[in-house]
N, C-alpha and C positions, 0 to 999 in steps of 0.2 A: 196322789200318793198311794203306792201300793201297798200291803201290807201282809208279810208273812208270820205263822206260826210254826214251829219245827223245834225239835226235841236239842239240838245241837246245834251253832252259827259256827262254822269254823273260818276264822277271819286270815288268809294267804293262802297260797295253794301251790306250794312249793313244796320241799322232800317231805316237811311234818307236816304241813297240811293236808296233803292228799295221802299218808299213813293216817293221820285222825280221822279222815272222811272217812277212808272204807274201812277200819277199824270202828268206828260209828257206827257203823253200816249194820256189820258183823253183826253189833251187840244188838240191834235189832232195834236202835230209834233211827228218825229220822233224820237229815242233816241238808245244812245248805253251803254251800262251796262257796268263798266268797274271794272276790281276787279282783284289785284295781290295775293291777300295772298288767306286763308282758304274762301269757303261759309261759313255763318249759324250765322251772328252775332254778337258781342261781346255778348250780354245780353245771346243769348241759348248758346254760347258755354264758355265760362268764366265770363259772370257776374248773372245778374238777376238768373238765372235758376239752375245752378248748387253751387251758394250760397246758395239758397232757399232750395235744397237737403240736404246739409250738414249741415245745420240750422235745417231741418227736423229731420234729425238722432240725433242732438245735442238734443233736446228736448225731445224726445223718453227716448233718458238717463238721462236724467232732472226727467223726471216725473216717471222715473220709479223708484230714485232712493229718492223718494219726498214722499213718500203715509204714512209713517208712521202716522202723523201730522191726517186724517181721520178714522187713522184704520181699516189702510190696509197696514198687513204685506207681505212683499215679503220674503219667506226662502230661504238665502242663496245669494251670491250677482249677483246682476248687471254684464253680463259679455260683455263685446265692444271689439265685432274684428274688428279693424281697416280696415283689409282688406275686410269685408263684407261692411261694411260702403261705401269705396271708390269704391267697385264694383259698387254698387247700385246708387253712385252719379255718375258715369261713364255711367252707363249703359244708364239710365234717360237722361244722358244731352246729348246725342247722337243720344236720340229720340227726343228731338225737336230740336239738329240740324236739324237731318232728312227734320223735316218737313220744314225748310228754305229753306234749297237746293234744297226739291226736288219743292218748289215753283221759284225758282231760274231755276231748270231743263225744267219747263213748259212755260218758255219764249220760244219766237223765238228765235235761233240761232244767225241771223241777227242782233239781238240786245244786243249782248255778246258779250265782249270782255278780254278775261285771259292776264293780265302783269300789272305793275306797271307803270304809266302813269305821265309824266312830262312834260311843256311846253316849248316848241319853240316858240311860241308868243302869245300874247292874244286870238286869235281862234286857233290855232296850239297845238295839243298832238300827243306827241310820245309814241307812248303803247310797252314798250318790247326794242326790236330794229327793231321790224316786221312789224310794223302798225303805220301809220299816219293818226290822225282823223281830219280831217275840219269841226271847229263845229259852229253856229251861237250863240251859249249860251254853259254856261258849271256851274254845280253843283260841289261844294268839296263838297266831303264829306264822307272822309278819315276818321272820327272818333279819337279816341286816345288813348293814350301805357300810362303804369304806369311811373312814374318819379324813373331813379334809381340812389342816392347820389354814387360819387365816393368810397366813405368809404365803401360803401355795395358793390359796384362793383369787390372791389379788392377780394372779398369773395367767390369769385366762383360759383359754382353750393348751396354752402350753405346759400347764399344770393335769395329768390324766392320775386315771386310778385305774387298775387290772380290767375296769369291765372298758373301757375305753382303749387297751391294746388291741382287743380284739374287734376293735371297729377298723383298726388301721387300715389303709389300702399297700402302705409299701412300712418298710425298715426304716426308721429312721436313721440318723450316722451318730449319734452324742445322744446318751441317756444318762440322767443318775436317778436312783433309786434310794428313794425316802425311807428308811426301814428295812432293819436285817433282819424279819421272821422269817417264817415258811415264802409266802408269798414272793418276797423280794428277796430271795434266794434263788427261790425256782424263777423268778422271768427273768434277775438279773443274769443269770448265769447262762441261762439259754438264747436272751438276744445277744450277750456278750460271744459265744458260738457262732451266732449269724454274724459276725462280722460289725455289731454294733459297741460304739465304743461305751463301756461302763463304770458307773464306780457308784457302790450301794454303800448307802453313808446310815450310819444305824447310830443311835445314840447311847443306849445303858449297855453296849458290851453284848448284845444278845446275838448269836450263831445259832437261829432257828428257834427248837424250841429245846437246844440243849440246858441243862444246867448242871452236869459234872464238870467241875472247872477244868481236868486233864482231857476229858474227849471236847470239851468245848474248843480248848486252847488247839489242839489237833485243827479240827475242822477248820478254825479262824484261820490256819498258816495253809491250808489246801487251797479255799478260797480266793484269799489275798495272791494264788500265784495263779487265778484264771482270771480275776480279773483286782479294780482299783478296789479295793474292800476296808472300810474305816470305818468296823465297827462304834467307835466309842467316839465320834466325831458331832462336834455344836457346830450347826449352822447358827449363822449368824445374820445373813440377810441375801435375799433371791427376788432380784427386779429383773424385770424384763424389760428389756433390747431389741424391739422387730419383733421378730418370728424368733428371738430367741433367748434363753436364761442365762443369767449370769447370777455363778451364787460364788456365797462365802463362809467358807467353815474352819473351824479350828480343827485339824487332826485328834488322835489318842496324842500322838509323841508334841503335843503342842505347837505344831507347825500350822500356820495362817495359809490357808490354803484360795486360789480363788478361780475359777474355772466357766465354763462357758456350754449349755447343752441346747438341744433341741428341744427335749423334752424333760418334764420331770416328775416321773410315777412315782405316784405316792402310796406307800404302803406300811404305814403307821397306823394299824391297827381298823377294828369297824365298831359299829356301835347298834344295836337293836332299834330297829322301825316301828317305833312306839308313839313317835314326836306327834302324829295327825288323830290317835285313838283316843281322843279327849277323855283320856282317865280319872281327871278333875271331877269326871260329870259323875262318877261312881264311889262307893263307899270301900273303897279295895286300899288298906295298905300300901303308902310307895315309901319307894327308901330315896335315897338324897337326890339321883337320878333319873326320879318320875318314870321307875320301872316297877311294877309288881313285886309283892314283897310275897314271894310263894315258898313249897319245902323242897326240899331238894328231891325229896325222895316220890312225891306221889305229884309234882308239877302242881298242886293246887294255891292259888291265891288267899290263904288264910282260911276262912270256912266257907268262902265262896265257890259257886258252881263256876266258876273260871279257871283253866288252865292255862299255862303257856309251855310253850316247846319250840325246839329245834333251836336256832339260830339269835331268837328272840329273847331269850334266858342268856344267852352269853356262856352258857355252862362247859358243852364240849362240840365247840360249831366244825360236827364231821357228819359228812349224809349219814354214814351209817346210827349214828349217834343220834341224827334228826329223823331218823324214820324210826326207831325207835320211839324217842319221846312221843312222837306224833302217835304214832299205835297206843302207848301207855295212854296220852292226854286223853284222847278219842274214847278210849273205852270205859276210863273212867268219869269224864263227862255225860256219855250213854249210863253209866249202871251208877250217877250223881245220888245219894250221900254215900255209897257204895263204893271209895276208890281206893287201888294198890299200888304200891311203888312200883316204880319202872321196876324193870329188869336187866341190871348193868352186864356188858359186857366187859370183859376185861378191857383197861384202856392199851390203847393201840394209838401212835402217832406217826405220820413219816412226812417227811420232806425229798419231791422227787428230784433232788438236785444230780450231781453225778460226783464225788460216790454219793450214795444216797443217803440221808440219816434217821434215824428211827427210834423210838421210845416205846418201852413198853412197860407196864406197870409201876409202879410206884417212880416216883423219881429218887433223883438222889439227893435232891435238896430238900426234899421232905423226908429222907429217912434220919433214921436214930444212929448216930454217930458212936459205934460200938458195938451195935445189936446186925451188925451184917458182916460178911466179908466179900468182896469185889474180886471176881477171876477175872480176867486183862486176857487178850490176844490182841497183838499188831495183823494187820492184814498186808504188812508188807515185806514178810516171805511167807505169804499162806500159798501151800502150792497151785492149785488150782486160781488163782488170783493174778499170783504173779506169771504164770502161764499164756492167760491174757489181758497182760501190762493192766492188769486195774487192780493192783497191787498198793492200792492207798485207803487207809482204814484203821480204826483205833474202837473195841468196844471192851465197855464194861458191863458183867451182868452180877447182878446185886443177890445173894441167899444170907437168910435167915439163920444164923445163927446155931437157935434154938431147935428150933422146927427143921432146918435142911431145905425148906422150900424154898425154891425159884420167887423173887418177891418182883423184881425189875430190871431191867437194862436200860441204855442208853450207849449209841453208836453212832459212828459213819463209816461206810465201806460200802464195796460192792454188794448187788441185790441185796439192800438192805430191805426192800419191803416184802419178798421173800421171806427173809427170817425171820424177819418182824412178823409174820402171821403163826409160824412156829410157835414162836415163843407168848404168844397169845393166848394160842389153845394151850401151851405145858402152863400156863398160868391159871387158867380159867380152870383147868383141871389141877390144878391143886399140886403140881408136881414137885418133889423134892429134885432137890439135883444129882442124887443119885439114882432115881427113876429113871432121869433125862438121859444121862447117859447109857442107861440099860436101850436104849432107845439105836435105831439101825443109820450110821452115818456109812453114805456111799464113796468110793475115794475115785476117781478125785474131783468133790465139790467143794464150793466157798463153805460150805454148813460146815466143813470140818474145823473152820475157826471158830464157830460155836462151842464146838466140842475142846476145842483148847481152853477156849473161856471156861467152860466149865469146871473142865478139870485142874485148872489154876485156882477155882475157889474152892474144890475140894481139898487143897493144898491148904489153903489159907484156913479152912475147918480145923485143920489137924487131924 
């Protein structure tokens, strides 16, 4: 049994792990990297990246198969080999693994540690059954696994989750899609593109991660005409057949529905990799969940030299979010009883679907019903939109009242993660919506529906 001492144990080595290592670093204690499963990620190896790929290929056959409407004929049809496709998303997401690992590779030795790591007491990890680390501070930040219902469980290898698309070798012909968030918007919509047939069954009504009932109800009717979309639908029972599903669900309109797929990706939310860090063995606060009961604001565990971050916490599972935390956990670990709250950036949310949807600052289900007024543009006469036919979009951006500041939006339309970066920085800088529009709109861009938004809630100020 070997046995280290080191100022910092940072337990996963994914986006906030490897920000709390060399943010560790920085502050000038020592650290050790500790990581049981795969290098490279979640985001380059099964999220961010190789979504973004097969979103790519999906649009390619979108638009190739669109062009009539300009005149421009294609002779002859549109051919999608599925196996080309999934090479090409394989291929890609493997190159920026690559470049994780091999950034993972350029550490020191010294500061690596391969197994899966559980505690024996509040500074006490056992790595493996090999290694005992003595640590004066310790980072989670384990990240998280998809959530899989028993009912899909029983389903075998024909029940997948988004990291098991990207193993595929070809298309399959019949999907449905467990879950209407980000996730199963963006794959449903994009293999529904390649020629696979879908229908994404969501149950509480949710359209990503909208919640203004008017852009929500938008998006629900854009959806529902690319592909089978039943938001607010109760499955009811999914046995397998062969090689294949057969399920049963009640619709929204109460129709008994019963259907037959290949597969059935499940994307019903994930849950924090916490289950194996025997927390039991430590004196830390858990709440009903057997998850760390920490502050929001400085990631710490109660008065404990433990932090958590990124993906782990559940808080706001976005890389940028997680390399954040990680930087904040890391450094406040290093300068332990010494620690500062994160440093929030404005929230920022998008769903790459096509049109795209976006959120940014405050929602509208959290705001005070009185104290805002809401500017409104349609994106479907915004000229530059309708110009090239992606003329479908509805957003609302939220100002203050009192203040005149820019507080939030919520949308879907074209380049929405475009503007969605806009309105970020007018956020984070504090902009009123009369600043905003002192602000240079070029003509003719999609941003000029912004600029309508705007000045529709200048309207609504009086």
């Amino acid at each position: 049994m070997n046995t280290i001492h080191t100022d910092v144990a940072i337990i996963g080595a994914g986006s906030a792990g490897l920000s709390a290592y060399r943010a560790a670093k920085a502050a000038g204690a020592s650290a050790i990297l500790i990581e049981g499963g795969a290098h490279g990620t979640t985001c380059a190896r099964v999220g961010c990246m190789p979504s973004k790929l097969l979103i790519a290929a999906a649009d390619a056959a979108h638009h190739a198969t669109h062009t009539d409407a300009f005149g421009v004929h294609i002779d002859g049809a549109v051919r999608i080999d599925g196996r080309e496709v999934m090479a090409r998303v394989k291929r890609e997401r493997d190159r920026f693994v690559s470049f994780v690992v091999a950034g993972v590779d350029a550490m020191p030795e010294a500061d690596k540690l391969t197994g899966y790591a559980r505690f024996i007491d509040d500074n006490l990890l056992l790595v493996g059954e090999h290694t005992k680390v003595h640590a004066k501070s310790v980072v989670i930040a384990t990240g998280s696994s998809p959530v899989m219902p028993a009912m899909y469980r029983a389903l075998g290898d024909r029940a997948v989750i988004n990291d098991d698309v990207f193993a595929w070798d070809d298309l399959p012909k019949r999907v449905a899609v467990i879950g209407a968030g980000v996730i199963g918007l963006e794959l449903g919509q994009a293999l529904a593109r390649l020629g696979v047939r879908v229908s994404v069954l969501g149950a509480r009504g949710r359209v990503g991660p909208l919640s203004d009932p008017d852009v929500r109800g938008y998006a629900e009717r854009v959806f529902s005409e690319a592909f089978r979309f039943e938001p607010r639908a109760q499955v009811e029972a999914a046995s397998r057949e062969g090689d294949e599903v057969h399920l049963r669900y009640v619709s929204g309109a109460g129709e008994l529905i019963e259907d037959t797929f290949d597969y059935v990706l499940v994307a019903a939310g994930r849950k924090a990799n916490i289950g194996g860090l025997a927390l039991q063995n430590t004196s830390l606060a858990l709440d009903d969940d057997g998850s760390p009961v920490y502050d929001l604001l400085t990631l710490q565990a109660g008065t404990h030299p433990v932090f958590i971050a990124g993906d782990a916490n559940g808080v706001l599972p976005l890389l940028h979010e997680a390399a954040d935390e990680g930087r904040a956990a890391g450094t406040n670990a290093a300068r332990y009883p010494d620690v500062a709250p994160v440093e929030r950036r404005a929230p920022i949310a998008i769903a790459f679907t096509d049109p795209g949807i976006a959120m940014v600052g405050a929602r509208h289900a959290d705001l005070t019903q009185g104290a805002f007024a809401t500017g409104e543009v349609s994106f479907e006469d915004q000229g530059r939109s309708r110009v090239m036919l992606r003329n479908r979009g509805l957003m609302h951006v939220y100002v203050d009242r009192a203040s005149r500041r820019f507080v939030g939006a919520e949308w879907i339309g074209p380049d929405a993660e475009h503007i969605a970066h806009l309105l970020a920085w007018a956020l984070q800088m504090k902009l009123t919506v009369d600043e905003m529009l002192r602000m240079p709109f070029y003509h003719p861009v999609v941003e000029e529906g912004l600029r309508t938004a705007l000045r529709d809630a200048v309207v609504k100020l009086g």
